[in-house]
C-alpha positions as CSV (number, residue, x, y, z in Angstrom):
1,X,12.5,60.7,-31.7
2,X,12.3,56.9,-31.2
3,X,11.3,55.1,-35.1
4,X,8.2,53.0,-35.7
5,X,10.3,50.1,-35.7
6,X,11.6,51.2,-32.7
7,X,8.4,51.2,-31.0
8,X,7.5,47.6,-32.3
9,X,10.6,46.2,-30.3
10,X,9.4,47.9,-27.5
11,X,6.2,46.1,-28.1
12,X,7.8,42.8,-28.2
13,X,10.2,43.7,-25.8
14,X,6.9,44.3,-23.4
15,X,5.6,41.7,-24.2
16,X,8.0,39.0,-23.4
17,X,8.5,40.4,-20.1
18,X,4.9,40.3,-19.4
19,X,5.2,36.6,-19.9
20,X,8.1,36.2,-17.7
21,X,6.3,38.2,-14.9
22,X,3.4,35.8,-15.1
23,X,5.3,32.5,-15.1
24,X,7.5,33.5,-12.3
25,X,4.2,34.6,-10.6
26,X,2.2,31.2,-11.2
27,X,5.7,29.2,-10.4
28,X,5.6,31.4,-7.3
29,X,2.3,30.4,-6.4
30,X,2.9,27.0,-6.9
31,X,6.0,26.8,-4.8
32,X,4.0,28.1,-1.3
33,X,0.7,26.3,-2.0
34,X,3.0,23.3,-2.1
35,X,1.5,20.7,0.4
36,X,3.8,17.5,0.6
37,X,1.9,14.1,0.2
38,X,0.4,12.4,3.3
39,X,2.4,9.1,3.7
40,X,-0.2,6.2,3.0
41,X,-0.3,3.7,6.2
42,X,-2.9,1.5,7.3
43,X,-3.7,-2.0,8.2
44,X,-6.1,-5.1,7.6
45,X,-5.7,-8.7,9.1
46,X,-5.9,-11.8,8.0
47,X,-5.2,-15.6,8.9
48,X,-4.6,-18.7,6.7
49,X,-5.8,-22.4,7.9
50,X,-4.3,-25.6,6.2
51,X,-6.9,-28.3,6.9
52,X,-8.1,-26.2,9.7
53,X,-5.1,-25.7,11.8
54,X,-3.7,-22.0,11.1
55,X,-0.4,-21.4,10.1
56,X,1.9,-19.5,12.6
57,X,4.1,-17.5,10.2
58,X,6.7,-18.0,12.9
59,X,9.7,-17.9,10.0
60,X,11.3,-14.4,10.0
61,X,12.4,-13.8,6.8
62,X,8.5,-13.3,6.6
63,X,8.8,-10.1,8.4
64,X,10.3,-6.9,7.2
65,X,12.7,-5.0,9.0
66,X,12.1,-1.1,10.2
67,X,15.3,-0.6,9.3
68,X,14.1,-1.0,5.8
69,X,11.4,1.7,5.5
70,X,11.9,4.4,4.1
71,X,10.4,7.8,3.3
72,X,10.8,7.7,-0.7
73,X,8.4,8.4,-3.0
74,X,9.4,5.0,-5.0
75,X,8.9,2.3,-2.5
76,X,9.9,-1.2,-3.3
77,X,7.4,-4.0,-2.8
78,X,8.2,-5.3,0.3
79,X,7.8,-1.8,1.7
80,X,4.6,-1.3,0.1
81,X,2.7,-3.9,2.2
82,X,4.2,-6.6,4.8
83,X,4.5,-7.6,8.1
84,X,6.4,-6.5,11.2
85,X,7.7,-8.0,14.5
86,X,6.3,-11.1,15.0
87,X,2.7,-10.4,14.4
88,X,1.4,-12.8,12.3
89,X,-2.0,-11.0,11.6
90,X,-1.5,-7.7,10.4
91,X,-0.4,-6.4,7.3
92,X,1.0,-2.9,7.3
93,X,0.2,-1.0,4.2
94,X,2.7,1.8,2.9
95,X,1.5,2.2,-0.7
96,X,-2.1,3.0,-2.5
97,X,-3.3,0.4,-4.9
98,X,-1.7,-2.4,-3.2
99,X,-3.6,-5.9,-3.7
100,X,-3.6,-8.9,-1.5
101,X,-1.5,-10.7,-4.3
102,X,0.8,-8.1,-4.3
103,X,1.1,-8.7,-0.3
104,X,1.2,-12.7,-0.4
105,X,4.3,-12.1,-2.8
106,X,5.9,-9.7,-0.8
107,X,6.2,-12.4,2.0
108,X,7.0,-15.2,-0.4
109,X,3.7,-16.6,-1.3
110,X,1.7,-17.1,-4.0
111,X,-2.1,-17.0,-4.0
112,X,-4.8,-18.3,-6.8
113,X,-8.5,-19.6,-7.7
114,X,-7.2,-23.0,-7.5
115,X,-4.1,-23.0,-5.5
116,X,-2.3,-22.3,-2.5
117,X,1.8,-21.9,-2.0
118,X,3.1,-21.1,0.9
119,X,6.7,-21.0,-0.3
120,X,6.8,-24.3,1.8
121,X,4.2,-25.9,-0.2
122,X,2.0,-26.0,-3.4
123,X,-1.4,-27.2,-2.3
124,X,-3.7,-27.8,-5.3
125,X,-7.4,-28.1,-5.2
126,X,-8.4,-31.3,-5.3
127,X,-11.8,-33.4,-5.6
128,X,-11.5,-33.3,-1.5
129,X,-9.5,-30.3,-1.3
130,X,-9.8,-26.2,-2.2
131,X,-8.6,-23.2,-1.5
132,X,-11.2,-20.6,-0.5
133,X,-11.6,-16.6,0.7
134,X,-13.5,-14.6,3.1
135,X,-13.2,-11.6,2.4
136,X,-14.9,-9.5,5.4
137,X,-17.3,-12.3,6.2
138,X,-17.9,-12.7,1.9
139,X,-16.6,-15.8,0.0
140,X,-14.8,-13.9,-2.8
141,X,-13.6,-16.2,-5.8
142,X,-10.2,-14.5,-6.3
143,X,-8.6,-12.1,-4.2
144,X,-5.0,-11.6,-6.1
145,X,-6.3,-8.5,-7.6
146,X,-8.2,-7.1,-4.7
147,X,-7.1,-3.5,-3.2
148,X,-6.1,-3.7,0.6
149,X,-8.5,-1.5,2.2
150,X,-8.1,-0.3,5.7
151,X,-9.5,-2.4,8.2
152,X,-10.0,-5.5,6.0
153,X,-10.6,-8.9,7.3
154,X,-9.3,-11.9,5.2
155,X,-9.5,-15.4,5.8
156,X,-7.5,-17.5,3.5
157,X,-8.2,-21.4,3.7
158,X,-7.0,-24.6,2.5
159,X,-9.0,-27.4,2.8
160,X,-11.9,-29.6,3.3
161,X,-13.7,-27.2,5.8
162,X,-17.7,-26.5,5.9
163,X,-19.5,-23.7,5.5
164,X,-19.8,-23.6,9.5
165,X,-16.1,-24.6,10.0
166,X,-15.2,-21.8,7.5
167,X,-17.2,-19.3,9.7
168,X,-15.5,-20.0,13.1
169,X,-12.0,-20.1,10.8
170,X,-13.1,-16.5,10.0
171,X,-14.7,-15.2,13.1
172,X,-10.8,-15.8,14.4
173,X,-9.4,-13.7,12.1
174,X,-8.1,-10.5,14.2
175,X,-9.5,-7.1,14.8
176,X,-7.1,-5.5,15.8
177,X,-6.5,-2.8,12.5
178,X,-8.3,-0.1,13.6
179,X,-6.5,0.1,17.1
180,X,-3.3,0.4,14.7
181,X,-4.7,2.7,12.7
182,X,-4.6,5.2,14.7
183,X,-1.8,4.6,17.5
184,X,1.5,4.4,16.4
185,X,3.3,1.5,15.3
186,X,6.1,0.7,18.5
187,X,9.3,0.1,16.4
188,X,7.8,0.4,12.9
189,X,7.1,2.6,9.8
190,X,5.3,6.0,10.8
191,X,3.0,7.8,8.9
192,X,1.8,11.2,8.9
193,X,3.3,13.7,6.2
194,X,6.5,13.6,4.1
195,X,9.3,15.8,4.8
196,X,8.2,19.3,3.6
197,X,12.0,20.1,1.8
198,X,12.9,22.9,-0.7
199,X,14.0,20.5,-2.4
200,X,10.1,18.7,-3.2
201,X,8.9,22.3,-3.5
202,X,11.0,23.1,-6.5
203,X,10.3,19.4,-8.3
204,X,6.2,20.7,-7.6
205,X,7.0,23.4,-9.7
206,X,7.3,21.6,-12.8
């Protein structure tokens, strides 16, 4: 005949197994509902005059290379918005939250309310002389901390340009985002879902 204190460690003995069962069963549940993040990619354009000529972009070291992307969850900045093969317009976005400053420094410039640097050269505002933004057809007073959203249209312009001058600046700025958004980039960064690994499963788990 088993003793009452006997009985109690079954209890507890019972009990902690009931736990077990239902962690391993909620861990279990986690591991096949696991979905793997959708890669972020998407695109916006822009263009930049300097006393209403617009710049080219034509140096490389502008552009970064595929060979560089990559499918890690910790992206560095260049890979979490840039530009790719020679197009001087589109800015491929890898990353959520990224800003248009965050961009401009990716490709070696530097953007403010009251300057301009193109890594080539500081332009200041002057009493002749400002910098301003169009954001999707709206003057915008500061765009450093403004999220990239798909399909964005920026015009970024130095100068002594009127309000109709700075409309046919923007009016050039491309359109050519959404075609990209949904055809795949020749030679670039694809987007789409993340490797589905055990390996992610397991880190969902906890």
């Amino acid at each position: 005949m088993k003793t009452p204190q006997l009985r109690g460690l079954d209890k507890v003995i019972i009990g902690i197994a009931g736990i077990i069962v239902g962690i391993l069963m909620v861990l279990g549940i986690r591991f096949v509902s696991y979905e793997p993040p959708k890669d972020v990619h998407y695109h916006a354009n822009f263009a930049v005059y300097v006393d209403g000529k617009q710049e080219q972009l034509s140096n490389p070291l502008l552009y970064e290379e595929v060979s560089q992307c990559s499918d890690s969850t910790e992206k560095k900045p260049g890979e979490r918005a840039h530009l790719h093969e020679n197009i001087k317009d589109l800015v491929h976005v890898h990353d959520a939250a990224v800003t248009w400053g965050n961009f401009f420094q990716n490709i070696n410039w530097n953007i403010g309310t009251k300057y301009l640097d193109t890594s080539e050269a500081l332009l200041i505002n002057t009493d002749d002389k400002r910098v301003t933004y169009l954001l999707n057809g709206e003057q915008a007073s500061d765009i450093t901390n403004k999220v990239i959203d798909s399909k964005d249209r920026l015009l970024v312009s130095y100068g002594s340009a009127t309000k109709e001058e700075l409309k046919k600046q923007f009016d050039s700025v491309a359109t050519t985002a959404e075609k990209y958004n949904v055809t795949k980039d020749p030679k670039s960064c694809s987007g789409g879902h993340r490797n589905d690994s055990i390996k992610d499963r397991l880190k969902h788990l906890f």
